[in-house]
C-alpha positions as CSV (number, residue, x, y, z in Angstrom):
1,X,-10.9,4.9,-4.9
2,X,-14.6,4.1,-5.9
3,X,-16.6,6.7,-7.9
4,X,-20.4,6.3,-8.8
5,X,-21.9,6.5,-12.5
6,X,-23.2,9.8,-11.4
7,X,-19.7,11.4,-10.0
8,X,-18.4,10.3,-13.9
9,X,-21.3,11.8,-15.6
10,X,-21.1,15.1,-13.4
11,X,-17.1,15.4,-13.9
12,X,-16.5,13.9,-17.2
13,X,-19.9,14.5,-18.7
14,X,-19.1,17.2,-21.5
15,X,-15.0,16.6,-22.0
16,X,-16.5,12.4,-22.9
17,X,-19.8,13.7,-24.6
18,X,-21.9,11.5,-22.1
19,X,-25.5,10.9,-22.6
20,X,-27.1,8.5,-20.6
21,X,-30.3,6.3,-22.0
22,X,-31.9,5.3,-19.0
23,X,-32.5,8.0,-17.0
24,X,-31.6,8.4,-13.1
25,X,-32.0,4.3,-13.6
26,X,-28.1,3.3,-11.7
27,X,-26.4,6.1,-11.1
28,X,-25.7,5.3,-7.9
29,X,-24.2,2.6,-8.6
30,X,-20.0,2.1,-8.0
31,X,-17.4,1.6,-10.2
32,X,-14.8,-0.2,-8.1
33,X,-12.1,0.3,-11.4
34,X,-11.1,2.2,-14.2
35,X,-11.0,-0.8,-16.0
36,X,-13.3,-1.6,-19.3
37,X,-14.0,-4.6,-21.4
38,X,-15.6,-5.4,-24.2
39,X,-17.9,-8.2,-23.3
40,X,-18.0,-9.9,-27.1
41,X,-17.5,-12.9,-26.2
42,X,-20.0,-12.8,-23.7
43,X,-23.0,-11.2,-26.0
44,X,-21.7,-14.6,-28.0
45,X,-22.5,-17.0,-25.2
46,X,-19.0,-17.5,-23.6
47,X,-19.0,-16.6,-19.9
48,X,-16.4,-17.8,-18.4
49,X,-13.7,-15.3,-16.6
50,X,-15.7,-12.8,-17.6
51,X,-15.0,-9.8,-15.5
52,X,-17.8,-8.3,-14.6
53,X,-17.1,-5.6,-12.4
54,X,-15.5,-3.8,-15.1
55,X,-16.8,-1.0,-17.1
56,X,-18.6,-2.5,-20.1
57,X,-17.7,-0.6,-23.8
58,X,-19.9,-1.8,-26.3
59,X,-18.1,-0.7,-29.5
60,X,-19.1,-0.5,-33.2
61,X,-18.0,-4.2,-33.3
62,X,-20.4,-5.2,-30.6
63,X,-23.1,-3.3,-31.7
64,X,-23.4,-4.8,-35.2
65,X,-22.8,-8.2,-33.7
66,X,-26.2,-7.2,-31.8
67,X,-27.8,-5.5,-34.8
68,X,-26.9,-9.1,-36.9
69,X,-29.1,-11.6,-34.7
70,X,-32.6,-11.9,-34.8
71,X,-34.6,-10.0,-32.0
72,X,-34.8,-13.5,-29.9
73,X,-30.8,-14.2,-30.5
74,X,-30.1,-10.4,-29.6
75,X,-32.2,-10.9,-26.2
76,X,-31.2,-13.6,-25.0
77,X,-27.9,-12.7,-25.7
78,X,-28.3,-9.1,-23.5
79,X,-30.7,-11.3,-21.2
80,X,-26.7,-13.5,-20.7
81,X,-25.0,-10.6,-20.4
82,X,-27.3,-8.6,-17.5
83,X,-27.2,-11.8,-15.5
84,X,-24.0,-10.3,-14.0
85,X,-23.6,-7.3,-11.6
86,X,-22.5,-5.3,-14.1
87,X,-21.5,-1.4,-12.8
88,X,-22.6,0.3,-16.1
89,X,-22.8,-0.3,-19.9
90,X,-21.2,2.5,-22.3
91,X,-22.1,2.7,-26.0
92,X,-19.3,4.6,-27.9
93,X,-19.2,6.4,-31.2
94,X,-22.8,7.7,-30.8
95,X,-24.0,4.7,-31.9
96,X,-27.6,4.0,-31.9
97,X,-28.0,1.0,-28.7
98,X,-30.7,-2.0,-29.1
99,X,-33.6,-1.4,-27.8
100,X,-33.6,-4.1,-25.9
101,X,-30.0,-3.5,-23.8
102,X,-31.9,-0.2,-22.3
103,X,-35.1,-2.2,-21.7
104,X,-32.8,-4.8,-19.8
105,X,-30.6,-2.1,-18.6
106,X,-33.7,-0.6,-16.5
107,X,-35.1,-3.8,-15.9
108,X,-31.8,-4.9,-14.4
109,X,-30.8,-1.0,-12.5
110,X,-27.4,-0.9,-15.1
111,X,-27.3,2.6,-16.3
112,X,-26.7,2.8,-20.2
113,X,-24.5,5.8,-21.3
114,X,-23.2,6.8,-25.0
115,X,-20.2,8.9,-25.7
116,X,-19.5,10.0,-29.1
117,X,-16.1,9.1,-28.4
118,X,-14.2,6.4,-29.4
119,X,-12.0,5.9,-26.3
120,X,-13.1,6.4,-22.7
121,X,-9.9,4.7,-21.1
122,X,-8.0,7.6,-20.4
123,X,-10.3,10.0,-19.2
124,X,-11.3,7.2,-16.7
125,X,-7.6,6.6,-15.6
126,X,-7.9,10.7,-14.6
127,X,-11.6,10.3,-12.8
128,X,-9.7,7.1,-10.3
129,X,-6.4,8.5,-9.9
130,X,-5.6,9.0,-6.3
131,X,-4.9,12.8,-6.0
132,X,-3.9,14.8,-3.3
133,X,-3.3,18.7,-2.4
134,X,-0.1,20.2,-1.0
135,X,0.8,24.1,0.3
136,X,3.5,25.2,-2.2
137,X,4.4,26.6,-5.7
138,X,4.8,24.3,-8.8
139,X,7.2,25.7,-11.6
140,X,8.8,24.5,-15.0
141,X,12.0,25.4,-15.0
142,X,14.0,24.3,-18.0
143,X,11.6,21.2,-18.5
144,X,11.9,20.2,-15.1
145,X,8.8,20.3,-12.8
146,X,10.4,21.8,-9.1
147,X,8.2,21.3,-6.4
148,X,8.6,24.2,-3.9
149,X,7.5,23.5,-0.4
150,X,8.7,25.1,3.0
151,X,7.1,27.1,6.0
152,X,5.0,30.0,5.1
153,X,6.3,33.4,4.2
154,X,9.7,31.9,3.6
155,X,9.9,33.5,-0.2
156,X,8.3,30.2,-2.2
157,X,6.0,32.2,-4.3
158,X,9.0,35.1,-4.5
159,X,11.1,32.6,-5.7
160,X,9.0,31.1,-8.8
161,X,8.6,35.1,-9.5
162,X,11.8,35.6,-10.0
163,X,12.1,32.2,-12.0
164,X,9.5,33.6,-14.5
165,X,11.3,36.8,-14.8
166,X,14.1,34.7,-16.0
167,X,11.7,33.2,-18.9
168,X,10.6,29.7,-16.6
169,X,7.1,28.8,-16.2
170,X,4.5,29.4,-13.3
171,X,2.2,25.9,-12.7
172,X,0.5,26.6,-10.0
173,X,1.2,29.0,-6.6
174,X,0.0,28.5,-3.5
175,X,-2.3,25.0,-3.9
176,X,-0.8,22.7,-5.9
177,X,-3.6,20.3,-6.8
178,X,-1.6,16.8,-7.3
179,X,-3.2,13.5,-8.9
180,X,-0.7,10.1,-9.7
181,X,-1.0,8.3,-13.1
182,X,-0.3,5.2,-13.6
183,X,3.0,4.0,-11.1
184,X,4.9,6.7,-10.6
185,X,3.5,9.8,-12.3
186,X,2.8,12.7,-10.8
187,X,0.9,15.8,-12.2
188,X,0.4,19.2,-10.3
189,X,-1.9,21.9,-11.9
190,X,-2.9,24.5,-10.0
191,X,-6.8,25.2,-8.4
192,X,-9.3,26.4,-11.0
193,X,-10.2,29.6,-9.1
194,X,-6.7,30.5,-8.5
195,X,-4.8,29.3,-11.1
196,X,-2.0,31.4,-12.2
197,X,-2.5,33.7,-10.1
198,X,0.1,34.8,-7.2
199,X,0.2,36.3,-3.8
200,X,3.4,38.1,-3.4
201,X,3.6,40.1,0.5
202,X,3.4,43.7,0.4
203,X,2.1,44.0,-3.0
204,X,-1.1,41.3,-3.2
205,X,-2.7,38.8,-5.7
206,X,-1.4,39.5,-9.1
207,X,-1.5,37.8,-12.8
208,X,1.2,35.9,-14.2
209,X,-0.1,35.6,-17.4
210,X,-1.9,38.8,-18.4
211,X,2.2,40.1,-16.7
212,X,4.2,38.1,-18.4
213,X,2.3,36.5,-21.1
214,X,1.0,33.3,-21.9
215,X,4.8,31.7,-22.7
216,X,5.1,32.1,-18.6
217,X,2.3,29.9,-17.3
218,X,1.6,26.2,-18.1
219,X,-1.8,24.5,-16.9
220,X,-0.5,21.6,-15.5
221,X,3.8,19.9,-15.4
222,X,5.1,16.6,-14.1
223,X,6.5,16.6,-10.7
224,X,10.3,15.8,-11.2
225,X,11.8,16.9,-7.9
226,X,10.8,18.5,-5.0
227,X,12.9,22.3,-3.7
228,X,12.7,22.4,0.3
229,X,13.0,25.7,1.6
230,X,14.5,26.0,5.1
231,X,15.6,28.4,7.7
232,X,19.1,28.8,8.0
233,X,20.3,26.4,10.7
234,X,24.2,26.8,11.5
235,X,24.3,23.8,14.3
236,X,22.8,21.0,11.2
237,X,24.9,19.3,8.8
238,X,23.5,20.3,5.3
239,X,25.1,17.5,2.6
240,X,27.7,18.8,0.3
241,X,28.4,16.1,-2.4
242,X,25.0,15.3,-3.6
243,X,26.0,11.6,-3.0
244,X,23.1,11.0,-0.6
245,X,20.2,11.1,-2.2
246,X,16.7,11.9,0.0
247,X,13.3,11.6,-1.1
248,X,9.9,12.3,0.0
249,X,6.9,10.5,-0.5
250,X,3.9,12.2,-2.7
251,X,0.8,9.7,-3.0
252,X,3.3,6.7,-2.7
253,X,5.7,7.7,-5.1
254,X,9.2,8.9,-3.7
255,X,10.2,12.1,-5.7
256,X,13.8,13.6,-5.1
257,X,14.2,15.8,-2.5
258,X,16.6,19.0,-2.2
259,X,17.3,20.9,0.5
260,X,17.7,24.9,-0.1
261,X,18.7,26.7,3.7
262,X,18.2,30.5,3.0
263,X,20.5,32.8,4.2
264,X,21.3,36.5,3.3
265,X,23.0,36.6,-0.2
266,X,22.3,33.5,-1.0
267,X,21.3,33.2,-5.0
268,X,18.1,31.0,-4.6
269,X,16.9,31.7,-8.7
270,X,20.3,30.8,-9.9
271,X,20.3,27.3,-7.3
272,X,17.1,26.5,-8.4
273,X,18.2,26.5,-11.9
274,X,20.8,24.4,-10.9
275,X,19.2,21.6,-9.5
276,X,16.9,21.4,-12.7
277,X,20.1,21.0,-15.0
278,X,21.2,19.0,-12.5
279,X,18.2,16.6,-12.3
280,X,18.2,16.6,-16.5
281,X,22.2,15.4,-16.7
282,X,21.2,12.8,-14.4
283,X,18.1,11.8,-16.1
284,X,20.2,11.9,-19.2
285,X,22.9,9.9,-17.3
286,X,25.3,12.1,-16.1
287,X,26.1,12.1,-12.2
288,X,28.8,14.7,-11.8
289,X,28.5,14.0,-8.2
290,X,29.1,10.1,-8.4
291,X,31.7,10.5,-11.3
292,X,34.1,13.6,-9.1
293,X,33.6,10.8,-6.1
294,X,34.8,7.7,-8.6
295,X,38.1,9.9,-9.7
296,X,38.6,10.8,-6.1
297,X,38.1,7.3,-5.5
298,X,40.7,6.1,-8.2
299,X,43.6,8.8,-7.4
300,X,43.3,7.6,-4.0
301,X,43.6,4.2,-5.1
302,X,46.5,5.1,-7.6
303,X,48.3,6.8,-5.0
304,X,48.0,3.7,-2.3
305,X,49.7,1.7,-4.7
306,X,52.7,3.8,-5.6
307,X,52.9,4.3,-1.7
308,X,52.9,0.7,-1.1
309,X,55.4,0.2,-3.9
310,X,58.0,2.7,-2.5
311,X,58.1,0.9,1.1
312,X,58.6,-2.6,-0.4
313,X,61.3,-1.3,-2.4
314,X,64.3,-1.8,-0.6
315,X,67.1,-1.2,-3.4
């Protein structure tokens, strides 16, 4: 995903207290990473395997390094480091930057921005994550973040209702707005306009918090396994044992998938519960599906060999 110094400054402006020191001057350039370095040994003349098409931190170290040399030393040590395509520079702590690294920084089209942070990694990880947006509800339900997707009208939002009733926690209803961190992390948090809010038939858009209070909503929960509803279907074989495993695939990562079919009666809140217990004892290391089917497995076993025992003995 490439962003631009100016998509950074618009998103991440305020939460990283960015400034920037040369104006308009490279704001258009790309930042084809969330990468940054700190290019110290490259202020000190060393340039080899220098990655330059990093985002360049210039921390209190660097900065006093600058402030040491003489105004010749400090320029043709920028002069070194502006010889590369560089996408932007970034002075951190509020630091007061050489006059000469914005002179070169205009002179060269690098944009110079301070933070008054100290650390601009992980809001940069957040600005490149691959994100995505999916039609469903996004609950915490004893820790566990259930993904509820299915057809609409087919009692999703009803559904996370009744788990807040129960004391769970809404996420998000409707648009689940999904980004991936790092491997295989998954966060959904719900659209800023409509965020815990829900649209239940027949009665319209109501407030989960100012309902239930603020205990019943979260702003954003890892996405642990996703709750397919599905129309009753007598001629398809639903599985029974929970020994075959499907998943479904969210921004490249595979997420468990369960399938609910509805049918009249049918106790979805308790269920739902269920498969959040269920997905902690196995996160915890406990597969009562796989350990019933190794002591079916071993009676069966057991009771071939007293069967095999009784025909060979001929006494």
């Amino acid at each position: 995903m490439t962003v631009k110094v100016r998509d950074l400054l618009e998103r991440k402006g305020d939460p990283l207290q960015l400034e920037t020191l040369t104006g308009d001057i490279g704001l258009d350039r790309e930042m084809p990473t969330a990468e940054v370095s700190s290019p110290g040994l490259v202020l000190a003349g060393y340039t080899k395997r220098f990655a330059s098409t990093r985002i360049h931190v210039l921390g209190q170290t660097e900065i006093t390094y600058l402030a040491s040399l003489d105004p010749d030393a400090r320029r043709r040590s920028l002069e070194t480091f502006f010889t590369f395509d560089l996408p932007c520079v970034v002075v951190t702590k509020g630091q007061e930057a050489p006059a000469e690294l914005i002179e070169l920084g205009r002179a060269k089209g690098v944009a110079v921005i301070r933070t008054k942070l100290r650390r601009v990694k992980p809001f940069l990880d957040e600005a490149f994550a691959p994100t995505s947006t999916l039609h469903g509800s996004l609950a915490d339900v004893f820790g566990a973040g259930l993904l509820f997707i299915g057809r609409s009208g087919i009692g999703k939002s009803e559904c996370v209702l009744d788990l807040v009733e129960r004391g769970h926690r809404l996420v998000a209803d409707d648009i689940v707005q999904i980004s991936r961190r790092g491997n295989d992390l998954l966060i959904g948090r719900g659209h800023e306009l409509a965020r815990h809010h829900m649209e239940i038939r027949g009665v319209g858009l109501i407030d989960i918090q100012a309902l239930f209070g603020v205990r019943a909503v979260r702003q954003q929960k890892r996405i642990e396994v996703v709750v397919q509803l599905e129309d009753w279907d007598a001629t398809r074989e639903y599985d029974r044992t929970g020994l075959d495993r499907a998943t479904t695939d969210i921004l490249g990562v595979a997420v468990p998938l369960v399938s609910v079919p509805l049918n009249p009666g049918k106790n979805l809140t308790v269920i739902c519960e269920v498969v959040a217990m269920s997905h902690l004892l196995r996160y915890g290391g406990v597969d009562s599906a796989q350990q019933f089917n190794e002591r079916l497995v071993k009676r069966m076993a057991e009771r071939r060999e007293l069967q095999a025992y009784l025909e060979e003995d001929y006494e």
